[in-house]
Backbone atoms as SQL, in Angstrom:
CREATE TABLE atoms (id INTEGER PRIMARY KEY, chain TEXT, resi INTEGER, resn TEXT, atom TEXT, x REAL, y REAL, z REAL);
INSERT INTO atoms VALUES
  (1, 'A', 1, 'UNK', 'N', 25.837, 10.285, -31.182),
  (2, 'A', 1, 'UNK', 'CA', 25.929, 9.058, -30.424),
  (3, 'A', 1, 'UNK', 'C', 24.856, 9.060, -29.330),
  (4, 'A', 2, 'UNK', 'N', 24.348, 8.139, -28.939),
  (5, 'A', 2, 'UNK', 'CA', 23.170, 7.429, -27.856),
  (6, 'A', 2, 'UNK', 'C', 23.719, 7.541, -26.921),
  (7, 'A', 3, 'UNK', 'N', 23.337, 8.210, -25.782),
  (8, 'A', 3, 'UNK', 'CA', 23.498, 7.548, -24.100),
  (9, 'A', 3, 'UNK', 'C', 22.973, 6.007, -24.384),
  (10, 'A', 4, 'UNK', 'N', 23.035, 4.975, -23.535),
  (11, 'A', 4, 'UNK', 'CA', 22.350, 4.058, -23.270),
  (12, 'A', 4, 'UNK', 'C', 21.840, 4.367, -22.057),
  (13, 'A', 5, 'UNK', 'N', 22.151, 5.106, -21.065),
  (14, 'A', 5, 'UNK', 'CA', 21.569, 5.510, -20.122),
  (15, 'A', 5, 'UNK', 'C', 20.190, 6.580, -19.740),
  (16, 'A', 6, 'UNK', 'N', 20.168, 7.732, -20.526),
  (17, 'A', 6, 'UNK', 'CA', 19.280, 8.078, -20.196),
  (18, 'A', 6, 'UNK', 'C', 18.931, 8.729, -21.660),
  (19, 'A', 7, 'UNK', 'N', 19.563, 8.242, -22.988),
  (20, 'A', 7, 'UNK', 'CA', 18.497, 7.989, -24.032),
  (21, 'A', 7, 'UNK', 'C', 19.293, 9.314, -24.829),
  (22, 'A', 8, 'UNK', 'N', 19.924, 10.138, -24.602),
  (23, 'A', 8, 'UNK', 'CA', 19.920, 11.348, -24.925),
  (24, 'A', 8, 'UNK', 'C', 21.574, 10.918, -26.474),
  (25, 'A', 9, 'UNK', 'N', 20.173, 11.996, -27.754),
  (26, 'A', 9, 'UNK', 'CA', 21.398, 11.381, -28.724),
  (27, 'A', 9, 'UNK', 'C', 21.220, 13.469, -29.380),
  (28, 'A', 10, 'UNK', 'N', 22.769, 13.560, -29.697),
  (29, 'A', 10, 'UNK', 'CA', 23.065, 14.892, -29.675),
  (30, 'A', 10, 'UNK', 'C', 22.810, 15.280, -31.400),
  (31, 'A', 11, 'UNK', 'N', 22.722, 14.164, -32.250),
  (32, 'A', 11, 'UNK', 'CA', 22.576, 14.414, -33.349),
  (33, 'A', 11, 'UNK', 'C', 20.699, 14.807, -33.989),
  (34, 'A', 12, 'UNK', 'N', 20.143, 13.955, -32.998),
  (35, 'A', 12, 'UNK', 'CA', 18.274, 14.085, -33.758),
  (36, 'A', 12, 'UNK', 'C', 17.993, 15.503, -32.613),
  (37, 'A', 13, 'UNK', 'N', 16.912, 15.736, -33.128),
  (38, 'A', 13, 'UNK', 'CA', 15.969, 16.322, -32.170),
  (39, 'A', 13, 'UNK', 'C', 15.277, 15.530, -31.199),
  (40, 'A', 14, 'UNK', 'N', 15.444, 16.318, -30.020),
  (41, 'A', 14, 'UNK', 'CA', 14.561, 16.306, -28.926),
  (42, 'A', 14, 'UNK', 'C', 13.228, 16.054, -28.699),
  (43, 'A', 15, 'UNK', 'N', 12.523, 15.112, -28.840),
  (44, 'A', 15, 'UNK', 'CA', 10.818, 15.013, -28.331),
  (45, 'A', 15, 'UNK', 'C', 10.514, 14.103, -27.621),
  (46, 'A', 16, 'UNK', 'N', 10.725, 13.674, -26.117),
  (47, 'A', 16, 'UNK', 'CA', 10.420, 13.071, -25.467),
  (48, 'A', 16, 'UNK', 'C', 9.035, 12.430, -25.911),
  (49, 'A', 17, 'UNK', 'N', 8.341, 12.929, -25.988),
  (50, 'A', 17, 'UNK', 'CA', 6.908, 12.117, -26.482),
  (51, 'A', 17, 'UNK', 'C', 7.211, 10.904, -26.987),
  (52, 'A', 18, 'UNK', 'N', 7.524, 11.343, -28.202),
  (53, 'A', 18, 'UNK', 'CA', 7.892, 10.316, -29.484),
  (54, 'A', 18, 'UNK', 'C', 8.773, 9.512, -28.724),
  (55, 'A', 19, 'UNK', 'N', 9.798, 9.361, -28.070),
  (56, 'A', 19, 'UNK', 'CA', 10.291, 8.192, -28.164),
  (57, 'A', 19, 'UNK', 'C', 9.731, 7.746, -26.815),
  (58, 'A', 20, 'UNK', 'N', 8.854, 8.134, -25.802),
  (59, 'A', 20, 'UNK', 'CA', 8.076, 7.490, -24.997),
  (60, 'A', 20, 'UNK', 'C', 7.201, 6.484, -25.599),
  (61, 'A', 21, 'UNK', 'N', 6.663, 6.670, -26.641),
  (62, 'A', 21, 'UNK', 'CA', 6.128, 6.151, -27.580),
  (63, 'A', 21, 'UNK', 'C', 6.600, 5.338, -28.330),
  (64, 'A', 22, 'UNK', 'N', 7.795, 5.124, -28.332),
  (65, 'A', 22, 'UNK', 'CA', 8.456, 4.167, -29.431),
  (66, 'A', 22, 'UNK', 'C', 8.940, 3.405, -28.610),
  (67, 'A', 23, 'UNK', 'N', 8.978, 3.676, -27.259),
  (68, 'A', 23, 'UNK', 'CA', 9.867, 2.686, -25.725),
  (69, 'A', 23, 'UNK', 'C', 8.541, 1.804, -25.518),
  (70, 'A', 24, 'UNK', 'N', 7.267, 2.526, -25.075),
  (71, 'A', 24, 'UNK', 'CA', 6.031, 1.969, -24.856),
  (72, 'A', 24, 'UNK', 'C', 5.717, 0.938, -25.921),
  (73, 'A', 25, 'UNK', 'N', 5.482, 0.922, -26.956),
  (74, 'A', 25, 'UNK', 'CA', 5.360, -0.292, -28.292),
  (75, 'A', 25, 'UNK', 'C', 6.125, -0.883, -28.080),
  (76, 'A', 26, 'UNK', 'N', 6.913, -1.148, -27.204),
  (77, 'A', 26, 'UNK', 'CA', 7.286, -2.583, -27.410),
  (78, 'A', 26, 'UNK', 'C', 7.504, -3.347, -26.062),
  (79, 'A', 27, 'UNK', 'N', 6.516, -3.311, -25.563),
  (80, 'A', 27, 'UNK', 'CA', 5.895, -3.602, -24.464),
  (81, 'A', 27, 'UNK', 'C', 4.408, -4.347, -24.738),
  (82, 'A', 28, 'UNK', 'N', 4.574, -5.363, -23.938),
  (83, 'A', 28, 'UNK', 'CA', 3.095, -6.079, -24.278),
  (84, 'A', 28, 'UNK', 'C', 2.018, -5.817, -23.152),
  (85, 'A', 29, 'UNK', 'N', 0.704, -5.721, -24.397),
  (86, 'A', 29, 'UNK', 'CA', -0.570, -5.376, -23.440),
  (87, 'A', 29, 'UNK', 'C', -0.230, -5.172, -22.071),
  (88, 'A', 30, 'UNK', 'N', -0.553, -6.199, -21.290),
  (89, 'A', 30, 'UNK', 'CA', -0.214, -6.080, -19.822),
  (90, 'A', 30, 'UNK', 'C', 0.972, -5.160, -19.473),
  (91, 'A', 31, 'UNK', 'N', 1.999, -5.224, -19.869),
  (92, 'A', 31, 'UNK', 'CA', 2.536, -4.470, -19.300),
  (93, 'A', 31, 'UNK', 'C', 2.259, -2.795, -19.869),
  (94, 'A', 32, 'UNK', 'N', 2.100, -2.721, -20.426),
  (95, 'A', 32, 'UNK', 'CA', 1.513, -1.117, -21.380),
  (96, 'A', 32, 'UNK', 'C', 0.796, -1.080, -20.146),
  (97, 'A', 33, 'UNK', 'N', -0.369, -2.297, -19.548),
  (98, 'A', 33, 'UNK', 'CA', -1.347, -1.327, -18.684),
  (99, 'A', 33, 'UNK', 'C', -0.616, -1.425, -17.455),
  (100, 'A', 34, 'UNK', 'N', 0.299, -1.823, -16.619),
  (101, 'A', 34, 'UNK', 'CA', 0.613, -1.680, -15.221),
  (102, 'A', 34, 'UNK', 'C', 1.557, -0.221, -15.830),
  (103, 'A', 35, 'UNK', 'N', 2.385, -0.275, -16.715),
  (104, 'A', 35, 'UNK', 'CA', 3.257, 0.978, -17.102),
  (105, 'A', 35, 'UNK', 'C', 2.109, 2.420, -16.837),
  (106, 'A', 36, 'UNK', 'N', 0.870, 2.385, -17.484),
  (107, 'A', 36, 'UNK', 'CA', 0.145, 3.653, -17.516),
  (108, 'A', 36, 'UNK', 'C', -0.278, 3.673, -16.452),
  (109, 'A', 37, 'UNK', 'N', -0.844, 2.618, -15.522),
  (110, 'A', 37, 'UNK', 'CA', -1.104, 2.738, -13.685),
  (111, 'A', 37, 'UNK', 'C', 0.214, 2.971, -12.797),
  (112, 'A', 38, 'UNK', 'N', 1.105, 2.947, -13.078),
  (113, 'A', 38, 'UNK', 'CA', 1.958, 3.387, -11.937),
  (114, 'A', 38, 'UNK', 'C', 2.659, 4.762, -12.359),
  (115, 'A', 39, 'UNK', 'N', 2.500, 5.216, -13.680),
  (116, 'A', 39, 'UNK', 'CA', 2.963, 6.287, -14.271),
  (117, 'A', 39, 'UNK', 'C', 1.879, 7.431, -13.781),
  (118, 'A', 40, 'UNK', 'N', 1.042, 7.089, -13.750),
  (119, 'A', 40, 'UNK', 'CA', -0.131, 7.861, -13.493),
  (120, 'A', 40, 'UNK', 'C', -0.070, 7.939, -11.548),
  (121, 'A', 41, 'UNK', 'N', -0.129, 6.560, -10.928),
  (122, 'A', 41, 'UNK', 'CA', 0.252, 6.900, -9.524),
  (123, 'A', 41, 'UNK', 'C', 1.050, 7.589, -9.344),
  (124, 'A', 42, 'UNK', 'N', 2.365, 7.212, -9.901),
  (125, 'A', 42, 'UNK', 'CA', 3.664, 8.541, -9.062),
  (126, 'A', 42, 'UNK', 'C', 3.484, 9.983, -9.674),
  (127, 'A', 43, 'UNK', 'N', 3.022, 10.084, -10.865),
  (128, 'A', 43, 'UNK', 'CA', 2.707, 11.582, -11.307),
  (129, 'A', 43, 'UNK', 'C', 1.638, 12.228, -10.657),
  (130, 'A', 44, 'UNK', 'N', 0.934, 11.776, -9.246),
  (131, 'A', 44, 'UNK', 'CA', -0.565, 12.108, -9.188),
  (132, 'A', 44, 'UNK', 'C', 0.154, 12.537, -7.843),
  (133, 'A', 45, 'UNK', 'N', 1.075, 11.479, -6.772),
  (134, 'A', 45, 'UNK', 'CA', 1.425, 11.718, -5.642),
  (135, 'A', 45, 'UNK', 'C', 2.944, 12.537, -5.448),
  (136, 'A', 46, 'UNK', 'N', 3.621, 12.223, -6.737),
  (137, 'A', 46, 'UNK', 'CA', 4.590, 12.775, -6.517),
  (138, 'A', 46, 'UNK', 'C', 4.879, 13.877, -7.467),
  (139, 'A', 47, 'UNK', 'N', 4.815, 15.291, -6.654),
  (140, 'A', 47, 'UNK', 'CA', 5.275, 16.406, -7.655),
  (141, 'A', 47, 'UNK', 'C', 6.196, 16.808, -8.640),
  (142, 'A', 48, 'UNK', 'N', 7.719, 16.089, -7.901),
  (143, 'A', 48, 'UNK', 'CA', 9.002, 16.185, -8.607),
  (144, 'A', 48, 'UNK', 'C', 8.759, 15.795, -9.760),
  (145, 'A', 49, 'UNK', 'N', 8.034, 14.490, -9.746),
  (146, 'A', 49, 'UNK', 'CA', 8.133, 13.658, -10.792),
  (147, 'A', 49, 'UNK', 'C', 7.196, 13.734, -11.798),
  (148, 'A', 50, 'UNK', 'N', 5.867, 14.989, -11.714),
  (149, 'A', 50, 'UNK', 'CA', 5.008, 15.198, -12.901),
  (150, 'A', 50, 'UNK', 'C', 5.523, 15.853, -13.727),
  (151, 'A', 51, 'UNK', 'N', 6.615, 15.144, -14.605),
  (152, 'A', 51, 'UNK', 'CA', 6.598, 16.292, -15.914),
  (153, 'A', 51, 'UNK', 'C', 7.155, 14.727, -16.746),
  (154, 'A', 52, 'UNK', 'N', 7.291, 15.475, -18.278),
  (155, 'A', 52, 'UNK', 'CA', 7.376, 14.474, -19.343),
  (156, 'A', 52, 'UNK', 'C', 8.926, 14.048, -18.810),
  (157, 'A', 53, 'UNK', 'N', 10.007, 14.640, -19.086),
  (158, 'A', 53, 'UNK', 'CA', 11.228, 14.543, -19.139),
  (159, 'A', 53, 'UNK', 'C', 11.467, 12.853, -18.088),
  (160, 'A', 54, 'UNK', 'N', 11.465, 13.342, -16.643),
  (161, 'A', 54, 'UNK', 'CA', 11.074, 12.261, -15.792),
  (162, 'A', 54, 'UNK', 'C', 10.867, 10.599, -16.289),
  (163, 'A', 55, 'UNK', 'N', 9.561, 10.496, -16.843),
  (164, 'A', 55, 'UNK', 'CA', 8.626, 9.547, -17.342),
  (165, 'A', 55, 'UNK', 'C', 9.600, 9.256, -18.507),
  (166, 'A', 56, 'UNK', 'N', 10.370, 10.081, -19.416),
  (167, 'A', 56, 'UNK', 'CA', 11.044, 9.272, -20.680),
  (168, 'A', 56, 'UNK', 'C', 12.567, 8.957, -19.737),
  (169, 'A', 57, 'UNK', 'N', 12.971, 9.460, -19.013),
  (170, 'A', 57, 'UNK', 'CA', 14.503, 8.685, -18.042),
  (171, 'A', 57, 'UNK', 'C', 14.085, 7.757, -17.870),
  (172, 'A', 58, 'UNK', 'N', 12.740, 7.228, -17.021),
  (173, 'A', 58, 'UNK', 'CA', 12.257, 5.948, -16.502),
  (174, 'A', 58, 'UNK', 'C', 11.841, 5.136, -17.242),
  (175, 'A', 59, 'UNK', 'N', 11.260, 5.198, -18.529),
  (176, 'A', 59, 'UNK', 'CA', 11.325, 4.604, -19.809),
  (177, 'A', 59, 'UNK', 'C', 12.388, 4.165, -20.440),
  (178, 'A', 60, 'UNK', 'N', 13.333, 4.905, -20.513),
  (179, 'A', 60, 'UNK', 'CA', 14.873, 4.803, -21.120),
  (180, 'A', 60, 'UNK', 'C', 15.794, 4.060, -20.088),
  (181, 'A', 61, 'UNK', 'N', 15.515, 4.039, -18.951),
  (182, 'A', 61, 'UNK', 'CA', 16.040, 3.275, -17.585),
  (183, 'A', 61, 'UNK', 'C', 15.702, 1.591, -17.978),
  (184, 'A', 62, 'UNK', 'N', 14.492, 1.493, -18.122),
  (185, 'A', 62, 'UNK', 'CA', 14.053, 0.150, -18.366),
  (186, 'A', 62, 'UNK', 'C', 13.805, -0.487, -19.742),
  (187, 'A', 63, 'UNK', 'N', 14.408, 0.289, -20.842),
  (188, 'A', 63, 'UNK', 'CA', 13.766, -0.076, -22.292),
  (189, 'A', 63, 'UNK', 'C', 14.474, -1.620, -22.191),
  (190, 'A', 64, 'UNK', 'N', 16.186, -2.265, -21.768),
  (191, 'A', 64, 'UNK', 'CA', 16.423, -3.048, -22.216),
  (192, 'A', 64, 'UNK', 'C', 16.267, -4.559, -21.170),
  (193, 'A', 65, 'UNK', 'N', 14.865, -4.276, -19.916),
  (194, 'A', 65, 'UNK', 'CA', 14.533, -5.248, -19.419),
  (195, 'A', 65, 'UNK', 'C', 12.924, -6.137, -19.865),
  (196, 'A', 66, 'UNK', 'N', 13.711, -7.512, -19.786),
  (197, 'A', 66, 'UNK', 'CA', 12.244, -7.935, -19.989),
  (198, 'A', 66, 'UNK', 'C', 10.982, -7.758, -19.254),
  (199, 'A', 67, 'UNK', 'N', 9.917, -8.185, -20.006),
  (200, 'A', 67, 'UNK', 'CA', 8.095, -7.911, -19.151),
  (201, 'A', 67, 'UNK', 'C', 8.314, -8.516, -17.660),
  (202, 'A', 68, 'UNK', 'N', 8.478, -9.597, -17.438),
  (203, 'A', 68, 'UNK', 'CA', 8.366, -10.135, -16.553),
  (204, 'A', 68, 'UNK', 'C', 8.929, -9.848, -16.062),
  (205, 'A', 69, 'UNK', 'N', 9.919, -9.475, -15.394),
  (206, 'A', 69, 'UNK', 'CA', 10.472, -8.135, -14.440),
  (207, 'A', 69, 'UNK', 'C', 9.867, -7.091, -14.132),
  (208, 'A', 70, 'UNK', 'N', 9.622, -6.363, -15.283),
  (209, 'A', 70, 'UNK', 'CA', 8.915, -5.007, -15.353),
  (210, 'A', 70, 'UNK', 'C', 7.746, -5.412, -14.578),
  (211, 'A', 71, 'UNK', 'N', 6.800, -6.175, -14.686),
  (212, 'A', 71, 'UNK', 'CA', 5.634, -6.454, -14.051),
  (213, 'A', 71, 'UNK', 'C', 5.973, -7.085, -12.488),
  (214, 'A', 72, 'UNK', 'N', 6.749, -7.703, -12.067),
  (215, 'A', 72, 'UNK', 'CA', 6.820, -7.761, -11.319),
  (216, 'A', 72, 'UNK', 'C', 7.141, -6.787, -10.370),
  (217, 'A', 73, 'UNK', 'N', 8.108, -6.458, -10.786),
  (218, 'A', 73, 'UNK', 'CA', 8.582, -5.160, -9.841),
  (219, 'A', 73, 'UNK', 'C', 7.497, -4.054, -9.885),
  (220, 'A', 74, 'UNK', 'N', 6.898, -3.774, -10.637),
  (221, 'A', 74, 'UNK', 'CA', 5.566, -2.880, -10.434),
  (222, 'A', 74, 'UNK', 'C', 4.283, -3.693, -9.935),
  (223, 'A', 75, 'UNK', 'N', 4.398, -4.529, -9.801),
  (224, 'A', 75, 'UNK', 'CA', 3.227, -4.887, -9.007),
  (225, 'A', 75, 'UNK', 'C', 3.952, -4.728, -7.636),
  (226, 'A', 76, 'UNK', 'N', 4.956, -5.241, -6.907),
  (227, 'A', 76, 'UNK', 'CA', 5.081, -5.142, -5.924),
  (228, 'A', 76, 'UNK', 'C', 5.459, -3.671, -5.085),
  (229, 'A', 77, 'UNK', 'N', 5.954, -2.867, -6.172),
  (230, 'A', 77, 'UNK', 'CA', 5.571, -1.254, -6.098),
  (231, 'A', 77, 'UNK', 'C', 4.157, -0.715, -5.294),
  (232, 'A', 78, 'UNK', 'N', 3.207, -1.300, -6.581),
  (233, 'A', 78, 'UNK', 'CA', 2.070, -1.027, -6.312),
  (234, 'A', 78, 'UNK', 'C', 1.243, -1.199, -5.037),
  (235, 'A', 79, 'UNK', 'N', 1.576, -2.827, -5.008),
  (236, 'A', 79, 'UNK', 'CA', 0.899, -3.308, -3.694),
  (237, 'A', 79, 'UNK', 'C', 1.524, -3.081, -2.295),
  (238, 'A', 80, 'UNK', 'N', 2.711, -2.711, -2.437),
  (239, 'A', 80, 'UNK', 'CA', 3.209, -1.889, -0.907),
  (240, 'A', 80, 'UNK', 'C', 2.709, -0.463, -0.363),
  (241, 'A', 81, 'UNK', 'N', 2.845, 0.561, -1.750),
  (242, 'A', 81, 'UNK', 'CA', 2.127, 1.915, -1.479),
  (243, 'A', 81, 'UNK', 'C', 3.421, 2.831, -0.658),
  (244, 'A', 82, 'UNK', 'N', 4.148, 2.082, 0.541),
  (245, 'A', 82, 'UNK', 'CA', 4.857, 3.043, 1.386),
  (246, 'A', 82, 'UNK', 'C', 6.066, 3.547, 0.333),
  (247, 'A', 83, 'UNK', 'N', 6.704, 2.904, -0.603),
  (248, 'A', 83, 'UNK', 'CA', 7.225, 4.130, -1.226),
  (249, 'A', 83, 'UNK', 'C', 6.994, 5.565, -1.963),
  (250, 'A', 84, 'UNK', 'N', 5.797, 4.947, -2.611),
  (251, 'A', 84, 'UNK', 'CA', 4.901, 6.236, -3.105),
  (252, 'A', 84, 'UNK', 'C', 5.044, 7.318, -2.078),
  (253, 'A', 85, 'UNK', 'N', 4.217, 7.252, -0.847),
  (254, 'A', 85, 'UNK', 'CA', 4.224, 7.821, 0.214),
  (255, 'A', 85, 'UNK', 'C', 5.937, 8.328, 1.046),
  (256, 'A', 86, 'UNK', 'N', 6.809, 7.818, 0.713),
  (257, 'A', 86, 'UNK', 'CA', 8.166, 8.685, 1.498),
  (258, 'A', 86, 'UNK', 'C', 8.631, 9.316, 0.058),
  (259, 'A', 87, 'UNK', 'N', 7.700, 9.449, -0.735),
  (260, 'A', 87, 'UNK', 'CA', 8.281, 10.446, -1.980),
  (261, 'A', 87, 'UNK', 'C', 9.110, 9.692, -2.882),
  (262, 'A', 88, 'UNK', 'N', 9.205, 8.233, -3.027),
  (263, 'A', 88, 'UNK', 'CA', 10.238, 7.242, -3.752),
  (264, 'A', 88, 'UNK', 'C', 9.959, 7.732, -4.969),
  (265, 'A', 89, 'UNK', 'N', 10.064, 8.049, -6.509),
  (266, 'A', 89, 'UNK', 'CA', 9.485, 7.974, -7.518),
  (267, 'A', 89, 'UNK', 'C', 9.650, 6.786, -8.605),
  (268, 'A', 90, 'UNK', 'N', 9.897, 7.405, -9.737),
  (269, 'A', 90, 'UNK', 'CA', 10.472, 7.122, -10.621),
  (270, 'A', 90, 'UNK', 'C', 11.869, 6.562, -10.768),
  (271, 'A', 91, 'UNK', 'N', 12.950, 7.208, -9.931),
  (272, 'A', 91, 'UNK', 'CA', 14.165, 6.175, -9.935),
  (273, 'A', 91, 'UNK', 'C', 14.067, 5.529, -9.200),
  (274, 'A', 92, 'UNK', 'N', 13.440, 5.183, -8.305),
  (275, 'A', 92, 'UNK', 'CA', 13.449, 4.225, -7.459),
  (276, 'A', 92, 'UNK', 'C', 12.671, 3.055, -7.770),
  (277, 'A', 93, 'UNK', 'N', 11.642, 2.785, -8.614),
  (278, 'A', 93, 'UNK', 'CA', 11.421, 1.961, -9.236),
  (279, 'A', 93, 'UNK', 'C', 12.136, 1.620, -10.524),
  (280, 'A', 94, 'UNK', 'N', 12.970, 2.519, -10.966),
  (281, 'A', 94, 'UNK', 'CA', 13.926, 1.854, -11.699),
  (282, 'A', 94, 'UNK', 'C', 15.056, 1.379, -11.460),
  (283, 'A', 95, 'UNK', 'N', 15.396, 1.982, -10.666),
  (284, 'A', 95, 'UNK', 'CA', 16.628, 0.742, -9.384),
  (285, 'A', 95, 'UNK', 'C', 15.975, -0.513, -9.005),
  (286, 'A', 96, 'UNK', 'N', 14.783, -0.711, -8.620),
  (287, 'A', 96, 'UNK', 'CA', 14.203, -1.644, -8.340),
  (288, 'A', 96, 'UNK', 'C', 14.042, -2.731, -9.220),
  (289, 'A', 97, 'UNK', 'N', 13.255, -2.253, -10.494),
  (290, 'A', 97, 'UNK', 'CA', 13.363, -3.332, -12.095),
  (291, 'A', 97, 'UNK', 'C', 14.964, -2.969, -12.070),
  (292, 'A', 98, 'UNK', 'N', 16.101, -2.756, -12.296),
  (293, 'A', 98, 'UNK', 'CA', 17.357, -2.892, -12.765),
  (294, 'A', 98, 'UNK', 'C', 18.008, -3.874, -11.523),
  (295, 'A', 99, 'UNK', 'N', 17.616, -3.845, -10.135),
  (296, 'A', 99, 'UNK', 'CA', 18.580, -4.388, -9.584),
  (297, 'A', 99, 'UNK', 'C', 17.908, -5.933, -9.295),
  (298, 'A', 100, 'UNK', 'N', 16.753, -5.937, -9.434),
  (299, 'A', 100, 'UNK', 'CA', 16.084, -7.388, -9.613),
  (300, 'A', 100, 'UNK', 'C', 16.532, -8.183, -11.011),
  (301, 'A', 101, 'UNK', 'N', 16.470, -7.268, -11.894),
  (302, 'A', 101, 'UNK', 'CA', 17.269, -8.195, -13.454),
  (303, 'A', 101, 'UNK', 'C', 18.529, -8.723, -13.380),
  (304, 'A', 102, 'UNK', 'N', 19.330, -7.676, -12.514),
  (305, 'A', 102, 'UNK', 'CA', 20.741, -8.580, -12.275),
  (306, 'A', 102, 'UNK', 'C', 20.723, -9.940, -11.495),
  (307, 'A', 103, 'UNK', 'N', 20.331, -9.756, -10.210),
  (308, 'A', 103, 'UNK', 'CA', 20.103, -10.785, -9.073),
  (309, 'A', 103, 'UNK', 'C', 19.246, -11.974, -9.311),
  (310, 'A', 104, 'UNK', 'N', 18.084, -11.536, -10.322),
  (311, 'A', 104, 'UNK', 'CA', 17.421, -12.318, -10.133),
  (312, 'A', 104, 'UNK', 'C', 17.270, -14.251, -9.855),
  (313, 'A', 105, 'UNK', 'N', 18.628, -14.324, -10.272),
  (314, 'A', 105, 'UNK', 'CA', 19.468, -15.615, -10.066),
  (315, 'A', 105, 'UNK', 'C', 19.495, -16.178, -9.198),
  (316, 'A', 106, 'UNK', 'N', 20.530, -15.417, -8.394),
  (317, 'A', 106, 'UNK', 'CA', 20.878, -15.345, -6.965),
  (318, 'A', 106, 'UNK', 'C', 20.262, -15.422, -6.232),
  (319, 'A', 107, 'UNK', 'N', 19.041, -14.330, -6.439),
  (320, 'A', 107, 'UNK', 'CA', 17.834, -14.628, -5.097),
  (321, 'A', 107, 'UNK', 'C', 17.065, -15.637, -5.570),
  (322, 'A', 108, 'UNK', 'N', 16.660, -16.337, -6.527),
  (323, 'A', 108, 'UNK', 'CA', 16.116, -17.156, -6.477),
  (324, 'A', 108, 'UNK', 'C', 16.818, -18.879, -6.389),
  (325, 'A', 109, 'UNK', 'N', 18.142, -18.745, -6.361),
  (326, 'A', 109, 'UNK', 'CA', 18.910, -20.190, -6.010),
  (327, 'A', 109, 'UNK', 'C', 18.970, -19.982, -4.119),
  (328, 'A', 110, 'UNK', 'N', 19.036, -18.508, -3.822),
  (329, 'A', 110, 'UNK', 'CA', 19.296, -18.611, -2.066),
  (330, 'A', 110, 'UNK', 'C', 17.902, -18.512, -1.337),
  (331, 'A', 111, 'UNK', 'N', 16.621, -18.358, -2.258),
  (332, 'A', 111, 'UNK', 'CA', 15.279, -18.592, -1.838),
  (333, 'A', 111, 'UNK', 'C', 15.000, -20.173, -1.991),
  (334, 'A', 112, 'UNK', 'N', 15.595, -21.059, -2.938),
  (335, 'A', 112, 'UNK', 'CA', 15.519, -22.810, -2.777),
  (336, 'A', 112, 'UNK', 'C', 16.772, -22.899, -1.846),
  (337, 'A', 113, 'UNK', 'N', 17.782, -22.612, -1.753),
  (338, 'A', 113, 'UNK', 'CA', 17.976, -23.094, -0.143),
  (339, 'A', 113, 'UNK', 'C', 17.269, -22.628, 0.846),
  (340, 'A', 114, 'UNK', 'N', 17.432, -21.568, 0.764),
  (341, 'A', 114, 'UNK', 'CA', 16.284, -21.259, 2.454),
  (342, 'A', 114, 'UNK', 'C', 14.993, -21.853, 2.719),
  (343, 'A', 115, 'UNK', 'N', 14.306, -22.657, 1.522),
  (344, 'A', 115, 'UNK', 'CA', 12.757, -22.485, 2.199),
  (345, 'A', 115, 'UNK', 'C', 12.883, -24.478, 1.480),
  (346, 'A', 116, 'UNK', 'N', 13.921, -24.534, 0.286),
  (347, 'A', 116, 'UNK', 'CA', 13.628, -25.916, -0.018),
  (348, 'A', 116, 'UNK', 'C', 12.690, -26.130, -1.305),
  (349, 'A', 117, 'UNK', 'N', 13.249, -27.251, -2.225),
  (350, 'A', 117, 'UNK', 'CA', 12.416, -27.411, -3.470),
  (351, 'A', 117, 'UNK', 'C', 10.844, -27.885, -2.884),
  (352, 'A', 118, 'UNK', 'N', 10.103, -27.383, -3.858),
  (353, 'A', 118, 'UNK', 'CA', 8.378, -28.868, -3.646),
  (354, 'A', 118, 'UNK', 'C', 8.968, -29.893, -4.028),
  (355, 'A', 119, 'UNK', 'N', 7.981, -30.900, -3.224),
  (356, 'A', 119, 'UNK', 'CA', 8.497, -32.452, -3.436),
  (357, 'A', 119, 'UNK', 'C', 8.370, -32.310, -4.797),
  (358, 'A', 120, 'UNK', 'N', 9.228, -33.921, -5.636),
  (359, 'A', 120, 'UNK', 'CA', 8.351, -33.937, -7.047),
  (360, 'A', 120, 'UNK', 'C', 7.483, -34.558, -7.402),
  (361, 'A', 121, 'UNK', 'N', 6.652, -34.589, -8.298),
  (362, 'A', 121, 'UNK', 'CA', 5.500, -35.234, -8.553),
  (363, 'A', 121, 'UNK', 'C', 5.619, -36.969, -8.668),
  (364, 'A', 122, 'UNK', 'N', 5.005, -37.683, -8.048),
  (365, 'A', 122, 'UNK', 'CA', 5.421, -38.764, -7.869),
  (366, 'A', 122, 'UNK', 'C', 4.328, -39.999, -8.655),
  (367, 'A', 123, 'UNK', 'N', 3.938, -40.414, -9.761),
  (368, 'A', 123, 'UNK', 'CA', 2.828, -40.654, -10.823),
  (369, 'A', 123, 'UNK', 'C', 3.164, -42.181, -10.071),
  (370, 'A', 124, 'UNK', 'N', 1.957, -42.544, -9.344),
  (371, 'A', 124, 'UNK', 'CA', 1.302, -44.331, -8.651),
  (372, 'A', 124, 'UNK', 'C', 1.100, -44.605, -9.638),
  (373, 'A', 125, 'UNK', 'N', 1.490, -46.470, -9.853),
  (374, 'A', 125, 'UNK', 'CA', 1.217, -46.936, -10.765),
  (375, 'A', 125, 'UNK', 'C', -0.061, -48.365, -10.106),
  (376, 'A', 126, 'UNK', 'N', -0.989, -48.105, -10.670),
  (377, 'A', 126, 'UNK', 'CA', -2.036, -49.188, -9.803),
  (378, 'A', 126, 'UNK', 'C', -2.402, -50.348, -10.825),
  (379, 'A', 127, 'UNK', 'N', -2.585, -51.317, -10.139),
  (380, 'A', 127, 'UNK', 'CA', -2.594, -52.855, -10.508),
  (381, 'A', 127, 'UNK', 'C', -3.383, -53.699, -10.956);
């Protein structure tokens, strides 16, 4: 039987590679490339987190969210930097893509109250 959580099935063999590889394919372009830039950032700054094992949890953490999450939440990873730096890794960007997929609703119906729809487009009719 499968974890759904962190991937682990007691009947196959063990090769993280391979199913990093089989998590990664099915991921589109763009995201394949922000996945290999931030995989490569936290493995470069953060020690805990350079080994394979790591990288397939955080793979297996996010296999059942969509791109557009995934990219988002790693771009805004990226472009902050201060987690990298207090040692955040790998679960913490996967708390991050997991707890934005739930909410994402929520914060975005209590971001149109707080700030307000754009007007709507209003098509003049001339004479």
């Amino acid at each position: 039987m499968k974890c759904p959580a962190c991937g682990y099935n007691e009947e196959a063999k063990y090769n993280p590679s391979k199913k990093i590889q089989e998590l990664r394919s099915k991921r589109s372009k763009f995201t394949k490339k922000l996945l290999r830039r931030v995989i490569n950032f936290i493995q470069t700054n953060i020690p805990s987190d350079n080994n394979i094992r790591s990288e397939y949890y955080f793979y297996q953490s996010i296999s059942k969210i969509d791109d557009k999450t995934v990219d988002w939440a790693i771009l805004r990873y990226l472009e902050n930097k201060k987690p990298i730096f207090d040692g955040k890794g790998f679960k913490y960007l996967a708390a991050v893509i997991n707890n934005h997929h739930k909410n994402r609703d929520t914060v975005s119906k209590n971001e149109r109250l707080m700030r307000g729809k754009p007007p709507s487009v209003v098509i003049m009719e001339e004479d």
